[in-house]
C-alpha positions in Angstrom: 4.2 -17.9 -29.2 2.5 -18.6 -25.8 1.4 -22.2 -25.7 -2.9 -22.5 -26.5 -4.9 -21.9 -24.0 -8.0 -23.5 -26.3 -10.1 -25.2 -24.3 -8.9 -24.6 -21.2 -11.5 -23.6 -18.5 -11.1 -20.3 -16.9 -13.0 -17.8 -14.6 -12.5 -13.8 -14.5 -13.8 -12.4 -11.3 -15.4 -9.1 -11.9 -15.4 -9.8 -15.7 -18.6 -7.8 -16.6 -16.6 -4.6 -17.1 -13.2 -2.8 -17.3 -10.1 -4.8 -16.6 -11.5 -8.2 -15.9 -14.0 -7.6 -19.2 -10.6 -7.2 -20.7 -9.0 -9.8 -19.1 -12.0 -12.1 -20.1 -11.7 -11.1 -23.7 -8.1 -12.2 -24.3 -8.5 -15.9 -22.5 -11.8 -16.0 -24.6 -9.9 -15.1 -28.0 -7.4 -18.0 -27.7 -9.9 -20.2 -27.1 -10.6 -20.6 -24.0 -14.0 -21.4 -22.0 -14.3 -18.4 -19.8 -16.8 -17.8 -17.0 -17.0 -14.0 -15.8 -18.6 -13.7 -12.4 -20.1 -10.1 -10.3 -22.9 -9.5 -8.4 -24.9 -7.8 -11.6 -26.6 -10.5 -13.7 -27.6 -7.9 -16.5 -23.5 -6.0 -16.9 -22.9 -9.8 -17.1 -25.5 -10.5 -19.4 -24.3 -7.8 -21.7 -20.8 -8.8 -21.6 -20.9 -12.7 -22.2 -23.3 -11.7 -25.5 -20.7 -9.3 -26.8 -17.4 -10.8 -26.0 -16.4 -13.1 -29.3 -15.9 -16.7 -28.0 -16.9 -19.6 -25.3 -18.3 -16.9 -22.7 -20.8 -18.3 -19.6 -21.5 -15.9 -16.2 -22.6 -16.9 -13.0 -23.7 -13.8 -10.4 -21.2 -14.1 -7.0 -20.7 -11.6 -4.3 -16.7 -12.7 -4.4 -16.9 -11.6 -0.6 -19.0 -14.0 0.4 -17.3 -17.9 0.8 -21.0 -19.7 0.1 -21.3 -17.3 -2.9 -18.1 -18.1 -4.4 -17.6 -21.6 -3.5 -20.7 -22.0 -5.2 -19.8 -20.1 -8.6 -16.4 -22.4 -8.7 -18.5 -25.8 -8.2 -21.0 -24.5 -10.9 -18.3 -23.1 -13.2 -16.2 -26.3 -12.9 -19.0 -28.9 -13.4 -20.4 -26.7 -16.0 -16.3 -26.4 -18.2 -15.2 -29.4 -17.0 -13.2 -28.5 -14.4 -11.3 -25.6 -13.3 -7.4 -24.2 -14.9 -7.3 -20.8 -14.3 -8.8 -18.6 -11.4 -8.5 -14.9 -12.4 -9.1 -13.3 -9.0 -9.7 -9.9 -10.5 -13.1 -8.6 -8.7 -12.2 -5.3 -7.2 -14.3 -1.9 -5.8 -12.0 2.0 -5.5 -14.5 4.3 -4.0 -12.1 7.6 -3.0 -12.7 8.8 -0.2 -10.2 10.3 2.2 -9.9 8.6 5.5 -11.8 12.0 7.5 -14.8 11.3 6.1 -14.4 7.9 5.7 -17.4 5.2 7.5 -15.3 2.2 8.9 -17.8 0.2 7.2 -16.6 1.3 3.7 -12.8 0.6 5.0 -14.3 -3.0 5.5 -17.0 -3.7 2.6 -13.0 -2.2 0.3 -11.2 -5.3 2.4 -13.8 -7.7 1.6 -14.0 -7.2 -2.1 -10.6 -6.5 -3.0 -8.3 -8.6 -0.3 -10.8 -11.6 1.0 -11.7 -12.0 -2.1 -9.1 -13.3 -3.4 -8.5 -16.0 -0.7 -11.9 -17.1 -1.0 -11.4 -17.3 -4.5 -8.3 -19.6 -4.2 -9.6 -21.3 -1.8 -12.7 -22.6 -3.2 -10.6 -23.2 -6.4 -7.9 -25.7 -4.5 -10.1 -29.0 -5.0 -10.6 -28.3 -8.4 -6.5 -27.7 -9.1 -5.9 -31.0 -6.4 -8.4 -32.5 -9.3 -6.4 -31.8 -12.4 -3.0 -32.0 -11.0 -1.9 -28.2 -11.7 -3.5 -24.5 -11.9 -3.0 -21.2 -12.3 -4.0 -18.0 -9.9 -3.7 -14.8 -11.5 -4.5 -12.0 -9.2 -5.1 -8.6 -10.2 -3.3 -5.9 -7.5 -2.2 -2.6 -8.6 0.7 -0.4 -8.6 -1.8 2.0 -5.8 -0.7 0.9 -2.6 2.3 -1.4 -3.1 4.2 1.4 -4.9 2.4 4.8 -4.9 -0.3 6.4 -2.6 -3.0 8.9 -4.0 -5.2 10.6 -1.7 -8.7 9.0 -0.7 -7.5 5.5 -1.3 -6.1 4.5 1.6 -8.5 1.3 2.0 -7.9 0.5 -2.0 -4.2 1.2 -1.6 -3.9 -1.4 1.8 -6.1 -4.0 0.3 -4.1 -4.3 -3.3 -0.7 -4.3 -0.8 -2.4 -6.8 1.5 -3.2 -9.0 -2.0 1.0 -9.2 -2.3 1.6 -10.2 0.9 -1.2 -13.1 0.6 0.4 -13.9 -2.8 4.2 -15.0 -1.3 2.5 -17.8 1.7 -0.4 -18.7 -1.0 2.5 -19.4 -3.1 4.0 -22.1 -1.3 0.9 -23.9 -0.4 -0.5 -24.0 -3.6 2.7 -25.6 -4.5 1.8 -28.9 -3.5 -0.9 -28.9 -6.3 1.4 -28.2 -8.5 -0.1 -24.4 -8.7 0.9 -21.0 -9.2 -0.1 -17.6 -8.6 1.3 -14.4 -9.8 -0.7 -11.0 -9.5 -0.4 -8.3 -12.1 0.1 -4.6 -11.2 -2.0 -1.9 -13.6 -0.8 1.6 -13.6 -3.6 3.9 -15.4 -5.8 1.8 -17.2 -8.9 3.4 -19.5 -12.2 1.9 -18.4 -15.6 2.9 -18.2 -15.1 4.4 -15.0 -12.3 7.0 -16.6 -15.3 8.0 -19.4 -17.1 10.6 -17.2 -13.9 12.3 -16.0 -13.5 14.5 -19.5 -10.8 14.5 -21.8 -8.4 16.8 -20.2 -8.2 14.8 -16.9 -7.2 12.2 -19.2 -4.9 13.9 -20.8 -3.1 15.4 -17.4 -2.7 11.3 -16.4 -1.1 10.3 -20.1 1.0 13.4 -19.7 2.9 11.8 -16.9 3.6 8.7 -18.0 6.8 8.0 -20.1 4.5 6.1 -22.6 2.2 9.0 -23.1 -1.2 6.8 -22.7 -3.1 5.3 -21.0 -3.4 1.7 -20.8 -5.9 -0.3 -22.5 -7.9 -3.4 -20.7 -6.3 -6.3 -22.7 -2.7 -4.9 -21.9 -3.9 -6.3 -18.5 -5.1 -9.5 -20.0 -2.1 -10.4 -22.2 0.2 -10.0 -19.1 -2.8 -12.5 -17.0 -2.7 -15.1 -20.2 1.4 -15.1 -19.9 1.2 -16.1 -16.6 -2.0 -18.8 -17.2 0.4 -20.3 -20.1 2.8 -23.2 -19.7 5.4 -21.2 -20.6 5.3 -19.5 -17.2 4.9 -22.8 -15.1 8.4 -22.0 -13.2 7.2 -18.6 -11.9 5.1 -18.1 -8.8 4.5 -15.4 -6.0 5.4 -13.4 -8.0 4.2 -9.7 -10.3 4.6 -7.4 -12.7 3.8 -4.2 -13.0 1.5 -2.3 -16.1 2.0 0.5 -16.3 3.5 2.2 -19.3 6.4 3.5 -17.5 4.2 5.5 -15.0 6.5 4.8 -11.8 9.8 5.0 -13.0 10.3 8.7 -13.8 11.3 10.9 -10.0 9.5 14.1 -11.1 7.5 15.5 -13.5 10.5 17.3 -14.8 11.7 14.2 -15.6 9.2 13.1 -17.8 9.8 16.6 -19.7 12.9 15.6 -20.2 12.0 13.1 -22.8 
């Protein structure tokens, strides 16, 4: 049994909906006092009233440093403190890189890789406070493992989040702080809802598992590496993913 997380003080970037909503929903069930931060005040409204537990919001644009640095001062004074940084704030438009604007290569960057420095930055005081902390970042297997056409941009930025994670990890040492990143394979969320049933089906169908994962799969792997019990592991991940990247061909997962 993970060691409790009650009381602890927590922030989920992007916690208003899908992953970090799930994310939010796990820390906020063992007790923890969770702040979920994005840039819409009414998602987050919604969410902090309907999640069970110690649930605050603060509005942030996590790509802008006065924006976030503000949300951590708040959040900390407000929880008394800072443990646990969830950097899980993330935007996937597809678009395939011939009709691709620049600008949406860069606004991807900002709010999935720059993001999470700014995140950790503006956390460090708060950890130098308290003598330890926790980083959880939330990559994905697109991009570090697989590719999938018109997600180049999300693909490089979730990558670019792992290579951040190793150097981060060795500075944030000296605060006696780690940071891990987990890696979600197919993961139901709102924005899966619209796509119909049998798209959903034709993803469950190739993975070994034969479904798709659920939100707080993500957030039980994010509270394992926020508990004590994973205070010797840093720069490091783990991947979510029900199987999805280990089978070599579809034939192989008929083979089951």
């Amino acid at each position: 049994m993970l060691t409790s997380l009650k009381g602890k003080s927590v922030i989920v970037t992007g916690g208003s909906k899908g992953i970090g909503r799930g994310i939010a929903t796990v820390f906020a069930r063992q007790g923890a006092k969770v702040t979920i931060a994005a840039r819409n005040e009414a998602d987050l409204k919604a969410a902090a009233s309907e999640i069970d537990g110690d649930v605050r919001y603060e509005t942030c644009d996590v790509s802008d440093w006065a924006s976030v640095k503000a949300m951590v001062d708040s959040t900390a004074e407000a929880q008394g403190g800072l443990d646990v940084m969830c950097a899980n704030a993330g935007a996937f438009p597809q678009t395939k890189m011939v009709d691709m604007d620049p600008a949406e290569w860069d606004q991807v960057m900002a709010t999935n890789l720059k993001s999470s420095f700014l995140c950790v930055k503006a956390s460090i005081p708060h950890f130098e406070k308290a003598g330890k902390g926790r980083v959880v970042l939330t990559s994905s297997i697109t991009g570090p493992v697989t590719g999938f056409p018109g997600w180049s941009h999300y693909g490089a930025s979730k990558s670019g989040q792992l290579g951040f994670l190793k150097t981060a990890a060795m500075e944030l040492s000296r605060y006696n702080t780690t940071i891990n990143a987990v890696m979600p394979g197919n993961i139901y969320t709102e924005g899966l809802q619209d796509l119909g049933q049998e798209y959903l089906d034709t993803m469950a169908a190739s993975i070994p598992l034969k479904r798709l994962g659920d939100v707080e799969d993500i957030g039980n792997a994010a509270l394992f590496f926020a508990s004590d019990e994973a205070a010797y592991i840093t720069g490091q991940q783990i991947v979510v993913d029900g199987g999805q990247i280990i089978p070599e061909s579809l034939e192989a997962i008929e083979e089951i």
